[in-house]
Every structure is written in structure tokens, then in C-alpha cells.
N, C-alpha and C positions, 0 to 999 in steps of 0.2 A: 504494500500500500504506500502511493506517496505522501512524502509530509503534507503538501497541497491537501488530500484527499483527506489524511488524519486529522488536519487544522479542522475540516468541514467539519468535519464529524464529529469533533469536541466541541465544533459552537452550537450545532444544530441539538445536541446532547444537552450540555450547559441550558440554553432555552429552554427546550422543554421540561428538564426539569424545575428551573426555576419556575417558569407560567405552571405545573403542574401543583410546583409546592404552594405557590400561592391561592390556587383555588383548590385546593383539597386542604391536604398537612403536609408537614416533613417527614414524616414517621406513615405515610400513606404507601401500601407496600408496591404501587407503580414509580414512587419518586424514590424508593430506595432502590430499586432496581434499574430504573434511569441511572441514581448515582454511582451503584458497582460497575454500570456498565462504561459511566465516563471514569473513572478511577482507571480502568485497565486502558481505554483509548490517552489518557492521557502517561501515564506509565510507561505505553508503545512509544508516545512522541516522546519524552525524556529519555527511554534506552536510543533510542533513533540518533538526538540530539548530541547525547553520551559519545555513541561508536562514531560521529561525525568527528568530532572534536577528539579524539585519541589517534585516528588516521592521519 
């Protein structure tokens, strides 16, 4: 996946769960599950960022 694609992917993530937390809860089990799911996308972009910067 490119960074280009991963950046989308962690904002379109980020949004909705934010717009989700706000009309449900934080602790709503679709916005903790948005959250784990942006945890590991952003994870990927930091290991990505990482092996960039040691090459």
C-alpha cells in the first residue's frame, strides 16, 4: 500500500470515527472498532516512515 493510499485511509478513518463518537459515544462498540482499526493503519504508516528513514 502507498503512503499516498495509507495517509487516505487514516483520515477517512480519523473522521468517521470522530463524526461517529460524536453522535453515539466513545465506548460505542462501532467507534472502538473504527479506533483499533486506525491504531494499526497508523502503526503501518510509522513502521513505513521508520524503514524510510534507516535506508
Amino acid at each position: 500500500m502507498s503512503d499516498r493510499k495509507l495517509l487516505k485511509d487514516i483520515e477517512e478513518h480519523r473522521e468517521m470515527m470522530i463524526y461517529l463518537a460524536n453522535t453515539t459515544s466513545f465506548s460505542h462498540p462501532t467507534v472502538v472498532d473504527i479506533s483499533t482499526k486506525l491504531d494499526l493503519l497508523l502503526n503501518k504508516y510509522e513502521k513505513s516512515c521508520s524503514e524510510l528513514i534507516i535506508k
